[in-house]
Residue frames relative to the residue before (quaternion, step in Angstrom):
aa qw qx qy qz dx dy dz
X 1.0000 0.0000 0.0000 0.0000 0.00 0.00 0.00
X 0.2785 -0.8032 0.5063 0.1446 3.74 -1.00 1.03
X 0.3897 -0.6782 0.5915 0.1955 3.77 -0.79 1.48
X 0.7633 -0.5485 0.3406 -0.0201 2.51 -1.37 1.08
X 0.4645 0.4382 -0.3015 0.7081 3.31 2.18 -0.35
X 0.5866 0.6071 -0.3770 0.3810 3.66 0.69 -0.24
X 0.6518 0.2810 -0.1342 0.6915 3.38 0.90 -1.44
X 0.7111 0.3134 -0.5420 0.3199 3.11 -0.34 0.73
X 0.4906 0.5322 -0.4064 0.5576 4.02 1.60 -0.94
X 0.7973 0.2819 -0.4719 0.2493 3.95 -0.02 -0.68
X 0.4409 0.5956 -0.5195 0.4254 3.91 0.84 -0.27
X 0.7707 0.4005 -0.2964 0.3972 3.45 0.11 -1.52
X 0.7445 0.3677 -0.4126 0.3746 4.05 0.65 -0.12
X 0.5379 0.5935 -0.4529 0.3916 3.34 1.71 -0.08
X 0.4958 0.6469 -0.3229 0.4811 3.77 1.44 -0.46
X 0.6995 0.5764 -0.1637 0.3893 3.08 0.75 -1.35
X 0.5927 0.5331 -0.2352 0.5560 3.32 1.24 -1.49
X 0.6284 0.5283 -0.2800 0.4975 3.95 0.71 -1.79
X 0.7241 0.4556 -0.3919 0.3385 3.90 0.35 -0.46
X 0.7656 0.4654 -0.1747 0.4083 3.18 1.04 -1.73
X 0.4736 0.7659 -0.3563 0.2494 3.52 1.24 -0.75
X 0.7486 0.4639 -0.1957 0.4314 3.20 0.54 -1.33
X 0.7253 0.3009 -0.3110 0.5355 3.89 1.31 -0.89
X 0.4080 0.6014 -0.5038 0.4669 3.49 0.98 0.38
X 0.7642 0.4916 -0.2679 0.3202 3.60 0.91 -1.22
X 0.4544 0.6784 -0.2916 0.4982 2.77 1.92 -1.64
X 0.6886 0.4544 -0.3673 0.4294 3.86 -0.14 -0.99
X 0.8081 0.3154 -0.3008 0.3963 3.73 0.19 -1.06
X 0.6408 0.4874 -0.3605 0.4710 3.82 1.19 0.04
X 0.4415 0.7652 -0.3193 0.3430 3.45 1.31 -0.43
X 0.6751 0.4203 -0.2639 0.5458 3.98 1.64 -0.87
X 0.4543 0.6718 -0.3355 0.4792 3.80 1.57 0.23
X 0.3897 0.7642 -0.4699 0.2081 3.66 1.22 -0.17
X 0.4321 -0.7386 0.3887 0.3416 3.66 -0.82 0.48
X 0.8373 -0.2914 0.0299 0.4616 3.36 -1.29 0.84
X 0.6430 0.5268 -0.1838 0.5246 3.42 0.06 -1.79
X 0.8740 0.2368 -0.2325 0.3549 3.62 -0.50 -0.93
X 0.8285 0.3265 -0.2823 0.3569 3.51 1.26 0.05
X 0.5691 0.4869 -0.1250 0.6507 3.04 1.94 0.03
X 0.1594 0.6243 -0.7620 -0.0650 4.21 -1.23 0.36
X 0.2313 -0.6093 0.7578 0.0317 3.72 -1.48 0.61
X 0.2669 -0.7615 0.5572 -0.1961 3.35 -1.01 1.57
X 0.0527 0.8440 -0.5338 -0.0037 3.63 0.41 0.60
X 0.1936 0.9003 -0.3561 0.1585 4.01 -0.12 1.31
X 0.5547 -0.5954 0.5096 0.2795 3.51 -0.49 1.64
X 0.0163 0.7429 -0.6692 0.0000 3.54 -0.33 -1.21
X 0.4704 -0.6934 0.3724 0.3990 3.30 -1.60 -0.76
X 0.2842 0.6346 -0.5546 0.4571 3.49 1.57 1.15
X 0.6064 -0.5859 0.4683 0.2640 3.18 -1.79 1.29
X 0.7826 0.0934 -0.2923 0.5417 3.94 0.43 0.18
X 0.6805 -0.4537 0.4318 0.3803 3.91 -1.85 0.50
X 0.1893 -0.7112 0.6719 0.0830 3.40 -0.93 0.75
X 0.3158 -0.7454 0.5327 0.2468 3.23 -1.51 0.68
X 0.0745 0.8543 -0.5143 -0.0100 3.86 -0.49 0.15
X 0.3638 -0.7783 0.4968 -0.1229 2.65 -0.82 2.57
X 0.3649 0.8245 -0.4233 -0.0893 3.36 -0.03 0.60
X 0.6039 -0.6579 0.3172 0.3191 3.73 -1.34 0.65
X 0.2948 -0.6411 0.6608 0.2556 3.74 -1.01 0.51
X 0.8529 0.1182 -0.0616 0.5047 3.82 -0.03 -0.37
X 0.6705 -0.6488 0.2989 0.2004 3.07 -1.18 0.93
X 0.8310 0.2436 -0.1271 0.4836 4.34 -0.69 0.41
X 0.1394 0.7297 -0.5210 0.4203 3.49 1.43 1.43
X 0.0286 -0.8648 0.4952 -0.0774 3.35 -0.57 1.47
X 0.0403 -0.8411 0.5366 -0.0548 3.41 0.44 1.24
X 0.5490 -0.5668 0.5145 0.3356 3.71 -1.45 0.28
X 0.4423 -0.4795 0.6413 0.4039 4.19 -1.12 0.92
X 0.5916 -0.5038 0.5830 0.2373 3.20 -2.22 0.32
X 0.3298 0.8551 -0.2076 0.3420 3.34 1.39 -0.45
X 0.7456 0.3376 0.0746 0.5696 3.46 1.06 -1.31
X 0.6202 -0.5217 0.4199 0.4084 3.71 -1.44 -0.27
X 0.6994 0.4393 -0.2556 0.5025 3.50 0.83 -0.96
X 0.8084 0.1584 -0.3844 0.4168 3.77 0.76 0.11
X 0.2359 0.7890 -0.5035 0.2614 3.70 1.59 0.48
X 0.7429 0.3469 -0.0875 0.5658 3.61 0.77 -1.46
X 0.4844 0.5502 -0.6378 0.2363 3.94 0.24 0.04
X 0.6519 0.6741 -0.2271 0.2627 3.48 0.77 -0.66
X 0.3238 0.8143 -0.4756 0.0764 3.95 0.27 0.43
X 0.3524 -0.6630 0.5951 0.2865 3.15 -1.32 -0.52
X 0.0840 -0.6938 0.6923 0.1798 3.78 -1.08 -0.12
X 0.1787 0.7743 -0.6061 0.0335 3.52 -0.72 0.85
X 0.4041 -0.6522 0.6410 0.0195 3.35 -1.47 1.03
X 0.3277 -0.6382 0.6688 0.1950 3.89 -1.31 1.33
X 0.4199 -0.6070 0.6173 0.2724 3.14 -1.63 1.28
X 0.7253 0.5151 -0.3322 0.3137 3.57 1.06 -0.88
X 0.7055 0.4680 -0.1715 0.5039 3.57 1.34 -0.81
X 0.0336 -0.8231 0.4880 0.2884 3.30 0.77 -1.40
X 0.1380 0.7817 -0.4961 0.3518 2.88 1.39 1.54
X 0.3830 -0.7069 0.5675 0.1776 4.31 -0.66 1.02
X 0.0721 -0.6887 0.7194 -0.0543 3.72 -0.25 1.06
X 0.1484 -0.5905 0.7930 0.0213 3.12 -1.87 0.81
X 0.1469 -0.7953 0.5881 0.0042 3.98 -0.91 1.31
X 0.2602 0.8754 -0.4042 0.0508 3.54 -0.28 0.76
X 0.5714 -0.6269 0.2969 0.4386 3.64 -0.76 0.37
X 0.4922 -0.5935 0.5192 0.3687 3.64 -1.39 0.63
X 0.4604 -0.5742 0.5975 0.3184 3.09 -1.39 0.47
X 0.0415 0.7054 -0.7074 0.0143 3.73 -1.30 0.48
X 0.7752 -0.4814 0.3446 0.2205 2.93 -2.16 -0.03
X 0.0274 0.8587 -0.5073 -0.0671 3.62 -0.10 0.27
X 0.4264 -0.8085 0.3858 0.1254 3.74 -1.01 1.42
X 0.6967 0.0586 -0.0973 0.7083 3.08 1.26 -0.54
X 0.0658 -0.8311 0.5509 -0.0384 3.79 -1.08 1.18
X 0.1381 0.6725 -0.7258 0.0435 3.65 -0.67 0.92
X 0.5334 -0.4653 0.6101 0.3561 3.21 -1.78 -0.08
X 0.1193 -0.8214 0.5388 -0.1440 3.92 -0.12 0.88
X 0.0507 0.8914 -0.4284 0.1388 3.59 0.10 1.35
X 0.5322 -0.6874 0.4798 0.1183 3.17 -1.28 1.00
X 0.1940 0.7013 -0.6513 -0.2153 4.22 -0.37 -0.18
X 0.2843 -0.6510 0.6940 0.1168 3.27 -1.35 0.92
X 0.4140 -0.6526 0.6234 0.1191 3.22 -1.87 0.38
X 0.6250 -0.4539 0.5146 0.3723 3.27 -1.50 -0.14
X 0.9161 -0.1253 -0.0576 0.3764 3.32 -0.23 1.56
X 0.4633 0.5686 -0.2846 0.6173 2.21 1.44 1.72
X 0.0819 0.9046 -0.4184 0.0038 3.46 -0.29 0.99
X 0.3954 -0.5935 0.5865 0.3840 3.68 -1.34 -0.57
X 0.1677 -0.7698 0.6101 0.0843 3.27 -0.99 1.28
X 0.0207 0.9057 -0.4200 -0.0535 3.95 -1.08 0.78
X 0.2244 -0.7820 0.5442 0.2047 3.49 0.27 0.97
X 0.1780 -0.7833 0.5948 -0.0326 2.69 -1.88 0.87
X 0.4160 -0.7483 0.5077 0.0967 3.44 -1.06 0.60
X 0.0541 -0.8233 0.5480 0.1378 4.11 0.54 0.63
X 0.8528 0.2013 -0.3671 0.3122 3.62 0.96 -0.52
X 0.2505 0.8598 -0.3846 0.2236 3.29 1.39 0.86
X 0.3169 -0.8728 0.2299 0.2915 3.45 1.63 0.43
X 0.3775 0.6952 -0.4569 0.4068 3.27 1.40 2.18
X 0.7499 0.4594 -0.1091 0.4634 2.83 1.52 0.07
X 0.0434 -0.8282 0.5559 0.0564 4.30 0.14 0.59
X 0.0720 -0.6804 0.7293 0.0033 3.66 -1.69 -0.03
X 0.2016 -0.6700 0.6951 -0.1654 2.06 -1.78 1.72
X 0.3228 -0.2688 -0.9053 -0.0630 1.38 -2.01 1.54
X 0.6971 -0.3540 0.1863 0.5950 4.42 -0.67 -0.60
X 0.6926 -0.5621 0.3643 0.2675 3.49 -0.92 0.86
X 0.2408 0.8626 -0.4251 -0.1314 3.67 -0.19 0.24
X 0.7233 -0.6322 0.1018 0.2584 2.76 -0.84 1.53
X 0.4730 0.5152 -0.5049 0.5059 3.91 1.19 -0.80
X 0.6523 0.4868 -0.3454 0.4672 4.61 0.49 -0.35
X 0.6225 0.5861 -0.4208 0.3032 3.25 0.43 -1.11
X 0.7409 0.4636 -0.2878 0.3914 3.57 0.45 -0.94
X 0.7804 0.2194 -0.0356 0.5844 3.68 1.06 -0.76
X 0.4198 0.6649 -0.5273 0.3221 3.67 -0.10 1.51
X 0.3332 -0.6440 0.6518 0.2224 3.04 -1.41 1.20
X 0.2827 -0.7275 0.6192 -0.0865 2.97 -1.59 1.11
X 0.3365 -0.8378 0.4298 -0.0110 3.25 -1.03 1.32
X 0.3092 -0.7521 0.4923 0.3105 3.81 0.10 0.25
X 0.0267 -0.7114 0.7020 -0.0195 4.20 -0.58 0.14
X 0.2340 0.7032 -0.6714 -0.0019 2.86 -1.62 1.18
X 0.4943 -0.8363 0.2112 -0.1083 3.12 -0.98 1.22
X 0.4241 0.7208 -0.5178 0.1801 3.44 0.29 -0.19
X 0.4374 -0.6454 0.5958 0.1929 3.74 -1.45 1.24
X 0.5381 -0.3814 0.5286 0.5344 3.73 -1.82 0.20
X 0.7868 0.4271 -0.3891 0.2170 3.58 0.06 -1.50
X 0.4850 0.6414 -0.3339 0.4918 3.72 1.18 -0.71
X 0.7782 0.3604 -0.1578 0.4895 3.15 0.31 -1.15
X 0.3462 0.5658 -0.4742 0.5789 3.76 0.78 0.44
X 0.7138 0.4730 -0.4246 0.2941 3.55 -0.14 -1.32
X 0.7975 0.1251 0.0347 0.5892 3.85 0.67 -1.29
X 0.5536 -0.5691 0.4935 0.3551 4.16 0.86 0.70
X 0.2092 0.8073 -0.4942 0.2456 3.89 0.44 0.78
X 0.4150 -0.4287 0.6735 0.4364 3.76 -1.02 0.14
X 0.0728 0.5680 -0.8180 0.0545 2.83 -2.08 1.26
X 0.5100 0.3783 -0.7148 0.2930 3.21 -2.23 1.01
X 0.6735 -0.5593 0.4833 -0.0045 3.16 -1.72 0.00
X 0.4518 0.7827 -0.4219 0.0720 3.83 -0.32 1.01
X 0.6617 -0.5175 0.5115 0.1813 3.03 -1.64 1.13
X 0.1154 -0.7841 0.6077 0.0508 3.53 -1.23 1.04
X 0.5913 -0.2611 0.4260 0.6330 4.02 -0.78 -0.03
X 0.3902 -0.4298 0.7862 0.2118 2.58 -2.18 0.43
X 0.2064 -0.6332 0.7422 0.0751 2.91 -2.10 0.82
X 0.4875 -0.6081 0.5381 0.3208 3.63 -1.38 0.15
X 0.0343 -0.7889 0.6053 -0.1002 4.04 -0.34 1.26
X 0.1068 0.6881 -0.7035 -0.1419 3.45 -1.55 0.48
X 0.3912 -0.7693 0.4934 0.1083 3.25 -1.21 0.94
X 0.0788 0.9507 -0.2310 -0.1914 3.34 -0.72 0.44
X 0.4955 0.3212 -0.5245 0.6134 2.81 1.19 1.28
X 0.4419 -0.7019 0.5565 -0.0496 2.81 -1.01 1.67
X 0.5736 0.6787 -0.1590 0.4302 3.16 1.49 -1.56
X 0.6905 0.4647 -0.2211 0.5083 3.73 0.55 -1.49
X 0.6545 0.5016 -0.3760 0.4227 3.92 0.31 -0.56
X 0.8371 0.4114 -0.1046 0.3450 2.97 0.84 -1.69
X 0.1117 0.6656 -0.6118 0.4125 4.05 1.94 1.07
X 0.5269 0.6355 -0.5317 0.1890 3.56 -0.38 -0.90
């Protein structure tokens, strides 16, 4: 037989449970925000000898893949456009071999980011369509960052996609991109 403190404690935690649930849920969907509102990408000359990228987070427990690995080797691109041609270039890393692979992740915070320098003529990197050269010297250039749903499956990562300012870029080896 059930006392009466009984039937009354289980309503009141099923209320209890019915209240908190939903901001319990709210919190754990809250790191699911879409691209734009949880991510900015920052594409910047500065005064280091090569362009750095800088990813940074709007909201707190953004989990992105290290560069380290396959799944965050390629998150990184560019889109760049000739001032002389107006010709739409896409720049991206080569795919290569890799001896030892994990998925290796990053959580970012709220104002907080992951800066990566980079090296276009470091021969890791090609464009398409091939680079020609009357462009190479005068292009605006686009940061890209990346992560797929299916990628992002592998280790529960932020996925979608964003686009930073253009900057003004000249490249000079035109040559090294254009191995592909």
């Amino acid at each position: 037989m059930i006392s009466r403190q009984h039937r009354f404690i289980a309503p009141v935690l099923f209320l209890l449970l019915f209240l908190f649930l939903p901001t319990a849920f709210f919190l754990t969907t809250a790191k699911s925000a879409s691209a734009g509102e949880a991510l900015d990408i920052v594409l910047d000359l500065g005064k280091r000898p090569t362009p750095t990228f800088y990813l940074y987070s709007k909201c707190d427990g953004v989990v992105i893949y290290q560069e380290n690995n396959s799944w965050g080797y390629g998150c990184r691109s560019l889109l760049a456009k000739g001032k002389a041609s107006g010709t739409k270039y896409e720049i991206k890393r080569l795919e290569r071999n890799w001896k030892h692979n994990a998925p290796a992740t990053k959580i970012l915070n709220t104002n907080h980011g992951l800066e990566t320098e980079f090296d276009l003529c470091d021969g890791t990197w090609y464009c398409l369509p091939k680079l020609q050269n009357k462009d190479a010297k005068d292009l605006e250039l686009r940061p890209v960052f990346e992560i797929t749903k299916k990628d992002a499956a592998v280790a529960k990562t932020w996925s979608g996609k964003i686009i930073g300012r253009s900057i003004d870029f000249s490249i000079d080896c035109p040559e090294k991109l254009n191995q592909y």
